[in-house]
N, C-alpha and C positions, 0 to 999 in steps of 0.2 A: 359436230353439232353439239354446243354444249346447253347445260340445261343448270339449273342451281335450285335449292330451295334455301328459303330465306326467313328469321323470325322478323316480324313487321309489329314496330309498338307504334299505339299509339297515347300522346299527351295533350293535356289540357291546357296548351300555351307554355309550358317549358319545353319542350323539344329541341330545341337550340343549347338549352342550358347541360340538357341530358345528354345530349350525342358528342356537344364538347367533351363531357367527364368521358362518355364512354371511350371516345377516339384517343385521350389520355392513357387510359385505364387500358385500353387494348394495345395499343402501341401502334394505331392506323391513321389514314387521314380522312377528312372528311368533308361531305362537297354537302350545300345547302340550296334548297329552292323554297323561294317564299311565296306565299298568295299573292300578292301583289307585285313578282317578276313574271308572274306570268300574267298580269292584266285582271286580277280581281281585285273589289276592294274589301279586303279581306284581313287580316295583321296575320302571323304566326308562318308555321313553316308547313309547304306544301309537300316537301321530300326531303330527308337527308339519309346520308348510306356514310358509313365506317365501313371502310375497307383496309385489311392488311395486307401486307406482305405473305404472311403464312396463309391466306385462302381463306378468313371470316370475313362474312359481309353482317351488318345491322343495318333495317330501314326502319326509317320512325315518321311518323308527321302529326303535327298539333290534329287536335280536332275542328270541325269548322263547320259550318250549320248547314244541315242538308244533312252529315256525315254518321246523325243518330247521336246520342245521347253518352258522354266521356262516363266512363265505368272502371274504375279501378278493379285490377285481377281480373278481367273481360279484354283490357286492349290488347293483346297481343295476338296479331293475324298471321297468316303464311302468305310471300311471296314465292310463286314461280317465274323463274328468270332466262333466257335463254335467246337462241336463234335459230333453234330448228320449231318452228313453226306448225307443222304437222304433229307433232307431237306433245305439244304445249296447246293447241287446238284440242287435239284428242283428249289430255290430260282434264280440259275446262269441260271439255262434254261429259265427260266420265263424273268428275266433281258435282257438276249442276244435275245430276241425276238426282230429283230428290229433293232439290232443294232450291237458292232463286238468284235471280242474277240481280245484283244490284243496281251494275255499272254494263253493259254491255262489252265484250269485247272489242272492241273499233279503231281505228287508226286515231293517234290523236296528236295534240301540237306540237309536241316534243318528236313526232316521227315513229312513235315505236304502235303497236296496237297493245290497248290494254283495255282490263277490264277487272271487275270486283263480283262476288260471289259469294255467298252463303252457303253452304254445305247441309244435308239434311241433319248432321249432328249438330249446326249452329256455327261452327270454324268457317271465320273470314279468311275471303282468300283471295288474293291478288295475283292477275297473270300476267305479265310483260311480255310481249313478243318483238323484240330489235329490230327496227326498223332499215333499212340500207344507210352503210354509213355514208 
């Protein structure tokens, strides 16, 4: 059962421009979801992830209204990633202690359960829990 932690930035409509340089800069490749592949009407990018060969991942996504207000030296959140569920569970109840949920944990389009979260010290935080492939 694996589990990952992950740094998650987020940009102000260059995100696309940034995870290119990064996926460059790191030597990885890099997959892209927009607002509007997923049925919003929305511009900018809803996910992208740089992944290597050697085991870094980066996820980044534009900002987008709802999402709170873009803040320089503020965007950068933690992802938790994984397939053991029980524990990535436990992890979000342990995190939310304190502090508030943004996004609920839930099953969503993409198949996987996810959710966003605040932490009492203020660290955003993302949980992915993998969905059956």
């Amino acid at each position: 059962m694996a589990q990952q932690v992950n740094p998650y930035i987020t940009f102000d409509g260059n995100c696309a421009d940034a995870m290119t340089f990064y996926a460059v800069a790191l030597g990885g490749t890099l997959q892209i979801s927009t607002f509007r592949e997923s049925g919003m009407d929305i511009d900018g990018v809803m996910h992208a992830a740089v992944s290597t060969e050697s085991g870094m991942h980066l996820f980044a996504s534009d900002t987008a209204e709802g999402m709170g207000e873009y803040q320089p030296g503020t965007n950068v959140q933690i992802s938790l990633s994984g397939d053991d569920a029980d524990a990535l569970r436990g992890h979000w109840e342990a995190l939310v202690n304190g502090g508030q949920i943004v996004m609920p944990l839930e099953r969503q389009m993409w198949g996987d359960d996810y959710g966003q979260l605040v932490d009492k010290f203020r660290i955003l935080w993302h949980v992915n829990i993998a969905g059956a492939a």
